[in-house]
C-alpha positions as CSV (number, residue, x, y, z in Angstrom):
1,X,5.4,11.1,33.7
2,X,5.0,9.3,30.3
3,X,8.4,7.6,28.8
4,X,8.9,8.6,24.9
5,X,8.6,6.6,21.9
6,X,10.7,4.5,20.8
7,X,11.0,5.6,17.2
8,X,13.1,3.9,14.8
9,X,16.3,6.0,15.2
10,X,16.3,4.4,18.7
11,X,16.7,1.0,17.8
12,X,19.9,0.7,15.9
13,X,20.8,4.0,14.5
14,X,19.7,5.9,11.0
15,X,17.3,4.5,9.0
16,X,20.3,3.7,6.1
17,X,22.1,2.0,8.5
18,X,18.6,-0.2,9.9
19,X,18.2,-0.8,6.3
20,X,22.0,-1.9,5.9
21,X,21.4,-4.4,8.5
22,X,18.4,-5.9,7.3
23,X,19.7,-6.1,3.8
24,X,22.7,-8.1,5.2
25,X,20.3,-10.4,7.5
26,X,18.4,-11.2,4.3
27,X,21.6,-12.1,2.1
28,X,22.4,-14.4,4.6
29,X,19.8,-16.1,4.6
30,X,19.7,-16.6,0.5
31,X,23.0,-17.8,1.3
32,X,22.4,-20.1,4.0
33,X,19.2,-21.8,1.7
34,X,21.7,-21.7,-1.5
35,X,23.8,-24.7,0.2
36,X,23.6,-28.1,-1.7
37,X,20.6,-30.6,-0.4
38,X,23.1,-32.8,-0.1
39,X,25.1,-31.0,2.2
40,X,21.8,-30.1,4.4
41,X,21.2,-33.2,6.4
42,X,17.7,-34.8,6.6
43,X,14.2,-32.9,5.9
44,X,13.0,-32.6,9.1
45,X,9.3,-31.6,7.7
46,X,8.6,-32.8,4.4
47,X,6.2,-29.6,2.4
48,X,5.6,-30.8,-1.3
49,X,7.4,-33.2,-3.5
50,X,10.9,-31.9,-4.4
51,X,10.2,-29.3,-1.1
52,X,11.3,-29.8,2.4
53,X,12.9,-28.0,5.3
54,X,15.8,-29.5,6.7
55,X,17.6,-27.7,9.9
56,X,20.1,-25.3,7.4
57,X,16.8,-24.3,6.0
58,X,15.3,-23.3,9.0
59,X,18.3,-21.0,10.1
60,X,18.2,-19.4,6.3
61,X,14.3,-19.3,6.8
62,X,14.9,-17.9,10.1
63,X,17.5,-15.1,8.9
64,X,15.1,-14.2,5.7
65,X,12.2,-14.0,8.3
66,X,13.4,-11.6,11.1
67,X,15.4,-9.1,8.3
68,X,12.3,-8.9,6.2
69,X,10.2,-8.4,8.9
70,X,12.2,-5.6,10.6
71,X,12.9,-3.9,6.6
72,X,8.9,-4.3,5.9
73,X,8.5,-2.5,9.2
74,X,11.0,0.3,8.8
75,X,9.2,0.6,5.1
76,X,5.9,0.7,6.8
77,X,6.9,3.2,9.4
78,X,8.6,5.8,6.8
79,X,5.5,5.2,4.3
80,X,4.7,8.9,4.7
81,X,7.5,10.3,4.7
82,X,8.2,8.4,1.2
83,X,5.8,10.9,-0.9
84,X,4.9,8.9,-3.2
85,X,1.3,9.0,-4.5
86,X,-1.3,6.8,-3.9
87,X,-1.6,5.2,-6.8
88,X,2.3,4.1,-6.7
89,X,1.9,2.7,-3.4
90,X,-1.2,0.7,-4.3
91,X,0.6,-0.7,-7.1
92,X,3.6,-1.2,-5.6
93,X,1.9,-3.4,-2.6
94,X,-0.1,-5.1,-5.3
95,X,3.0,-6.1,-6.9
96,X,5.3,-7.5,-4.0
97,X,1.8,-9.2,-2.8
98,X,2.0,-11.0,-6.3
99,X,5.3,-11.7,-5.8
100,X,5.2,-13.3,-2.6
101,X,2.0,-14.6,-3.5
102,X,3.7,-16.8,-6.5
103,X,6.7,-17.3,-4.3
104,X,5.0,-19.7,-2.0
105,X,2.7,-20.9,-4.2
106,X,5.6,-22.6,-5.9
107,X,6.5,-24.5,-3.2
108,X,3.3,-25.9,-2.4
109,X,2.3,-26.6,-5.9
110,X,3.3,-27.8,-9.2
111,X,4.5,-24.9,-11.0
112,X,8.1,-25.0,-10.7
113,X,9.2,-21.9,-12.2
114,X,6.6,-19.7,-10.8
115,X,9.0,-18.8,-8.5
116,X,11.3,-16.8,-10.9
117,X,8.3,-14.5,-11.4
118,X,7.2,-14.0,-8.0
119,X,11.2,-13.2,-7.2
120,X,10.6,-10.5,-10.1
121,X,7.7,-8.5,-9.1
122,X,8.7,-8.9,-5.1
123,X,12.0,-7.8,-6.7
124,X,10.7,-4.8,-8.2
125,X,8.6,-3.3,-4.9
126,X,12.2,-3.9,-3.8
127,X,14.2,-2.0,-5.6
128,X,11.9,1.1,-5.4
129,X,10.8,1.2,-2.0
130,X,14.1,-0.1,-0.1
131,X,16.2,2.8,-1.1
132,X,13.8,5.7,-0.7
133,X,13.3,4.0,2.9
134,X,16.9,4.3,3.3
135,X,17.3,7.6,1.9
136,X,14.7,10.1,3.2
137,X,15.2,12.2,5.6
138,X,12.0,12.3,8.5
139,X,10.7,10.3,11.1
């Protein structure tokens, strides 16, 4: 005899409430990499000039890493159940790609403020995608 699935209602409860818990692992981690430098400790690993990762960073890193992951999986998973056509989900992954894109290549580069536009377009993909993922009904 074969064991079932695991499907996502398994680990954790509704999809809304997944979601709810990755949403608060993500907040977290902002939180965690809003505190001061100064209140940090030492950089640990040094990335680009102005950029390193000290071990407050790493926790917030760490919290960011495993709530996106598990939300970007739950998205992934529910993808057809979302309806949404083609085109919208093309654009929509071309966007939060951008974003995330421009996110990192402000830390390794020059451009500053590139950031603020990456955090935009990843923001938008966001805002659409998160709460139909949450809402839905399906497997």
């Amino acid at each position: 005899m074969t064991k079932p699935a695991v499907t996502s209602h398994d680990l954790g409860g509704a999809p809304r409430a997944q979601v709810a818990i990755t949403v608060l692992l993500i907040v977290a981690g902002v939180l965690v990499l809003f505190v001061p430098a100064g209140d940090e400790g030492p950089v640990l690993v040094p990335i680009s000039e102005g950029h390193g990762l000290s071990a407050v960073d790493g926790i917030g890193a760490a919290l960011l890493t495993v709530g996106g992951t598990w939300l970007e999986v739950l998205v992934v998973r529910r993808l057809p159940h979302l309806a949404l056509p083609p085109r919208a989900l093309f654009g929509l992954g071309l966007l939060a790609g951008l974003g995330l894109g421009l996110l990192i290549a402000s830390v390794f580069s020059g451009f500053f403020w590139w950031w603020a536009i990456g955090v935009a377009a990843l923001g938008v993909a966001i805002l659409v995608l998160v709460p139909l993922t949450a809402s839905r009904p399906g497997r």
